[in-house]
Backbone as numpy.savetxt, mean C-alpha at the origin, in Angstrom:
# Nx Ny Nz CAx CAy CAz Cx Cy Cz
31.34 24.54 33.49 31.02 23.88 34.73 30.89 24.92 35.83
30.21 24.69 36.62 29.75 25.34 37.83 31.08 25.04 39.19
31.15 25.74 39.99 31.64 25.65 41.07 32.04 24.26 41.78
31.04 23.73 41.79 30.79 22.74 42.66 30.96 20.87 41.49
31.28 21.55 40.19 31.57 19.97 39.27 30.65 19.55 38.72
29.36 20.22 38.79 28.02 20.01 38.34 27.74 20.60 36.74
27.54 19.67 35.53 27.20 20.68 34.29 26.41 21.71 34.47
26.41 23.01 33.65 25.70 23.76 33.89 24.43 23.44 33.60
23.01 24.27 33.52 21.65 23.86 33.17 21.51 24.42 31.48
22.69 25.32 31.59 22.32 25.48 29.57 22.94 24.13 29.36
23.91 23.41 29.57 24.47 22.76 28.77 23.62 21.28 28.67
22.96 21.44 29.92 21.97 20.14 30.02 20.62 20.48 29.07
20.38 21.69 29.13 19.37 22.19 28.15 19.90 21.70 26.57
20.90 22.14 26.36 21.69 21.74 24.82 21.48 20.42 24.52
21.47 19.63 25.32 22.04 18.07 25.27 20.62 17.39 24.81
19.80 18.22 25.74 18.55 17.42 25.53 18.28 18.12 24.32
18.14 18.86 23.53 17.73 19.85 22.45 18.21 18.78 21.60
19.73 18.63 21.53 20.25 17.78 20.47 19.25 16.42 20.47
19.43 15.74 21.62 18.60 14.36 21.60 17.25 14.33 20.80
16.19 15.46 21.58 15.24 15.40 21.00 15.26 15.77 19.38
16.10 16.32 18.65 16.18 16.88 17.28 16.67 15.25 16.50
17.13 14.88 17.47 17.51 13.45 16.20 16.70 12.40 16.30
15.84 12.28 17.62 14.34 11.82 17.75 13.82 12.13 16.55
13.20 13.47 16.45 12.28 14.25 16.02 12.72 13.38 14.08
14.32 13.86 13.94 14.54 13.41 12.55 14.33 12.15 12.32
14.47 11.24 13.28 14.75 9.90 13.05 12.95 8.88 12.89
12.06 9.59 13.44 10.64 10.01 13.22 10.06 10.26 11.74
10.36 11.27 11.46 10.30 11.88 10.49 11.12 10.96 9.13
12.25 11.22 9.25 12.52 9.73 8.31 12.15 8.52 8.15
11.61 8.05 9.45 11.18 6.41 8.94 9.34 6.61 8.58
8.85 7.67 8.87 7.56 8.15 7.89 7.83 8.32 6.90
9.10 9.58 6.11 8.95 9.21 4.31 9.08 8.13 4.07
10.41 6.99 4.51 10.79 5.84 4.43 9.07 4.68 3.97
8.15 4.77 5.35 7.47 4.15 5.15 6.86 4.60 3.91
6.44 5.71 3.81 5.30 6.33 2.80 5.89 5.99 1.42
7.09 5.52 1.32 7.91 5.49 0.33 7.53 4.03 -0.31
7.39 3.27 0.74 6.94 1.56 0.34 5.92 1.47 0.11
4.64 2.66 0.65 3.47 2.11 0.56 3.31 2.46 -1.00
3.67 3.93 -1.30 3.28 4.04 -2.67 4.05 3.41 -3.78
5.06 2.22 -3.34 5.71 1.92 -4.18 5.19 0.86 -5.41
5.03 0.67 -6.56 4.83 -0.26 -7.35 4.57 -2.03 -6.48
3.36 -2.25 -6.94 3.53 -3.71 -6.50 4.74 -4.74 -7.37
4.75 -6.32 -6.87 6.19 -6.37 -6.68 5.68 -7.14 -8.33
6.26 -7.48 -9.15 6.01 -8.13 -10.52 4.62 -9.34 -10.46
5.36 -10.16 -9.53 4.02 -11.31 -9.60 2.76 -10.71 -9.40
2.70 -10.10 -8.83 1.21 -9.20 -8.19 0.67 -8.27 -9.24
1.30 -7.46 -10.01 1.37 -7.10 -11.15 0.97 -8.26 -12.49
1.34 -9.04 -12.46 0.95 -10.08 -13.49 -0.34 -10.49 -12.99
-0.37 -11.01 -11.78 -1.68 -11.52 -11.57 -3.06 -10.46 -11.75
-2.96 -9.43 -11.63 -3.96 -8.04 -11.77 -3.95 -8.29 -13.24
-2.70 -8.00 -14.17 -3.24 -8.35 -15.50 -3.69 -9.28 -16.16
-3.39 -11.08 -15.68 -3.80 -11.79 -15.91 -5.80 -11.93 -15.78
-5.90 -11.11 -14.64 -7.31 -11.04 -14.23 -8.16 -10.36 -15.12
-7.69 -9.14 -15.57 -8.08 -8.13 -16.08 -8.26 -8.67 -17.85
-7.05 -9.29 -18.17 -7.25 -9.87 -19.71 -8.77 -10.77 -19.66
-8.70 -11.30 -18.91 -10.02 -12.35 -18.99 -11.16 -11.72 -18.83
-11.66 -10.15 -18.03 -12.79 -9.76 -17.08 -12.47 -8.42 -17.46
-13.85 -7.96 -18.21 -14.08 -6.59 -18.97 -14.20 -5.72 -17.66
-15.18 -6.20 -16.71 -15.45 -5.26 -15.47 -14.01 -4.87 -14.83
-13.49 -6.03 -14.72 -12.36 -5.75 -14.07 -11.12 -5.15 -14.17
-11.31 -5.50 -15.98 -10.69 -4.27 -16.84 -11.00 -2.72 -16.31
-12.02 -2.53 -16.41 -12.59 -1.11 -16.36 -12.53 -0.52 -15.06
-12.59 -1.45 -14.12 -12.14 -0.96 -12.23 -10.30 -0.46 -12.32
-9.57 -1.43 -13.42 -8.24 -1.04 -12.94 -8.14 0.17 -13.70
-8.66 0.13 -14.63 -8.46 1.55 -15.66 -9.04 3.10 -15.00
-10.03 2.66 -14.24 -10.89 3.63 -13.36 -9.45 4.01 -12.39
-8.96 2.82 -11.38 -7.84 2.95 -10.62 -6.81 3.90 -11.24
-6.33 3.64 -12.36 -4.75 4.37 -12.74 -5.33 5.44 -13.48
-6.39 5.67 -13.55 -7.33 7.14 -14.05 -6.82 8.17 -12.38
-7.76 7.74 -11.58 -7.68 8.20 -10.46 -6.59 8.66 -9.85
-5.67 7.67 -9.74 -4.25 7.93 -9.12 -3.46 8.41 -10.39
-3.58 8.75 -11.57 -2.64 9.18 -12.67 -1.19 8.18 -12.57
-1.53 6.64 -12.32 -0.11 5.91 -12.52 -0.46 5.00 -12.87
0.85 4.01 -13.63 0.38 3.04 -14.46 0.47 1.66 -13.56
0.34 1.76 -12.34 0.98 0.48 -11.32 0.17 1.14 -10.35
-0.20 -0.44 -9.79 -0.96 -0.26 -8.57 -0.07 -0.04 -7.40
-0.24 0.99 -6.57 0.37 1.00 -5.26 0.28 -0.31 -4.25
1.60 -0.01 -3.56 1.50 -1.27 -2.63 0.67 -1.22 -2.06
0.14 -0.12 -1.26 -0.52 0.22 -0.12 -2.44 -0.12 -0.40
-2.33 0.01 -1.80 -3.82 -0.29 -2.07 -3.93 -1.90 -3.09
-2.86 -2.67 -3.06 -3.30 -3.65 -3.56 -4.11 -4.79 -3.28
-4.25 -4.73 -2.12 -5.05 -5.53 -1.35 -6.35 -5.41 -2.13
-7.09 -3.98 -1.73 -8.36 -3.53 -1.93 -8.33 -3.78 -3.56
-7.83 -3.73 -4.16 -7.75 -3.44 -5.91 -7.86 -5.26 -6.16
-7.19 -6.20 -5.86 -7.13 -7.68 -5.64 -8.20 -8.05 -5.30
-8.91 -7.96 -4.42 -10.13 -8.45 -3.86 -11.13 -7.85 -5.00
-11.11 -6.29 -5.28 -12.16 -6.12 -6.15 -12.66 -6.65 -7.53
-11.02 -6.79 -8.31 -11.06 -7.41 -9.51 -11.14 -8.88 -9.24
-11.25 -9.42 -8.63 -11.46 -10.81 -8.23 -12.69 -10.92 -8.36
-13.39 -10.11 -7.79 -15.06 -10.38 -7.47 -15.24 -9.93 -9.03
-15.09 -9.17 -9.43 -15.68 -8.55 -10.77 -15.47 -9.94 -11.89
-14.09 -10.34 -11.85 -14.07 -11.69 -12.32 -14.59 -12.48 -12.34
-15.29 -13.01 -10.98 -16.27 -13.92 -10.51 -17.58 -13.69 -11.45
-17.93 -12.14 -10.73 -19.26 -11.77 -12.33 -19.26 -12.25 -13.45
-18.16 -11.88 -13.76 -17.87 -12.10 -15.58 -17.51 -13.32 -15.93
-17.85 -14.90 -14.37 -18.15 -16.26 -15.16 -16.33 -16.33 -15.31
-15.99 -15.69 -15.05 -14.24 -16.20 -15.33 -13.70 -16.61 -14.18
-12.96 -18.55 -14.31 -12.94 -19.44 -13.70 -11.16 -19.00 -12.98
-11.68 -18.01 -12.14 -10.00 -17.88 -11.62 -9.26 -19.23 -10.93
-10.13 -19.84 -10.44 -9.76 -21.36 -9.56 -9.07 -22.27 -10.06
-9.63 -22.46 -11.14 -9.02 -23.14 -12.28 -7.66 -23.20 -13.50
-7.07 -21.47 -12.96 -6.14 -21.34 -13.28 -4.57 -21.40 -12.63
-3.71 -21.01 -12.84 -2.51 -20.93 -12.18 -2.40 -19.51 -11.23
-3.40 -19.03 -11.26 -3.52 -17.88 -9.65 -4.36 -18.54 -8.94
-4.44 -19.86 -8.87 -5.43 -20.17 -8.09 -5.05 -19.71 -6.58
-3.62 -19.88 -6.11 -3.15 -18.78 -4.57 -3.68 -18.04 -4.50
-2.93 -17.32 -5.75 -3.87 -15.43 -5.27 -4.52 -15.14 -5.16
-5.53 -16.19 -5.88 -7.30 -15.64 -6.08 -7.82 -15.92 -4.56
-7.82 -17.02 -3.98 -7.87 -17.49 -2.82 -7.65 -16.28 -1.73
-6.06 -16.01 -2.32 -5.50 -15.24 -0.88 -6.38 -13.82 -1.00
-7.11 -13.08 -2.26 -8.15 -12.08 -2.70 -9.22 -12.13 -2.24
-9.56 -13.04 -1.72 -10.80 -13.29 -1.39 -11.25 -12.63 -0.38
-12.36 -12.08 0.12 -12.88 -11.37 1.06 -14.34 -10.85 1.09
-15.14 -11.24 2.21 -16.34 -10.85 2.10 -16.45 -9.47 1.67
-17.29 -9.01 0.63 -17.36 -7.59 0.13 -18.45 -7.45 -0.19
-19.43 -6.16 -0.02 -20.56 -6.20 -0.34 -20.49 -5.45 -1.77
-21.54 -5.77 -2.87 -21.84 -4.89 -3.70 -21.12 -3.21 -4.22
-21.75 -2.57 -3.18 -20.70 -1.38 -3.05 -19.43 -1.04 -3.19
-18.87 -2.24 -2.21 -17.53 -2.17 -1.72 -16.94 -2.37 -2.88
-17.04 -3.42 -3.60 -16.79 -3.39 -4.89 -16.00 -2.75 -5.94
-16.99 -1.89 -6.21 -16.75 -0.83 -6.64 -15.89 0.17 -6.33
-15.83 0.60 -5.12 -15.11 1.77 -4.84 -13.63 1.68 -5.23
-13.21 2.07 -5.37 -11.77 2.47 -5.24 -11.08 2.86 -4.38
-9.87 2.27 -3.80 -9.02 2.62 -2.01 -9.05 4.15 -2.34
């Protein structure tokens, strides 16, 4: 302390150093944290329903196989199931296979999304 009862300016310098460092960590952790969910395995039902799709629909077979080619894993990421759902859906649709009619009729629904041709295809 200074003369006059006032902290010094290193020690106010310190204080803030500390603050900002557990900012900085606390940042930084809830990014692996997130990155951690996105690439995580989708959750079982979602997983069944991709294979359920895929048993019925050769194309759609061959988009997910293209997928876990690409990413070298045997599970679709959370973060890209959306895009992977919608695609094998449509590919399904091609291949005359009556998803509506089955017991994904939710999912297929909730898959749904205007997509052009292209889009299709690609892979997230």
């Amino acid at each position: 302390m200074t003369a006059n009862g006032k902290p010094s300016i290193l020690r106010k310098g310190v204080r803030l150093a500390v603050v900002l460092l557990v900012l900085a960590g606390l940042l930084v952790g809830f990014r692996l944290w997130k990155t951690s969910l996105e690439n995580a395995p989708v959750d079982a039902s979602y997983r069944d329903f991709l294979e359920y799709v895929t048993a019925q629909s050769p194309a759609a077979r061959l988009y997910l196989g293209r997928y876990y080619q690409r990413y070298a894993r045997d599970t679709v990421a959370a973060r890209h199931f959306y895009q992977v759902c919608s695609s094998v859906t449509h590919l399904a649709d091609r291949d005359g296979v009556d998803l509506r009619g089955s017991a994904w009729h939710t999912m297929t629904d909730a898959c749904r999304r205007p997509m052009t041709d292209d889009e299709i295809h690609i892979l997230p």
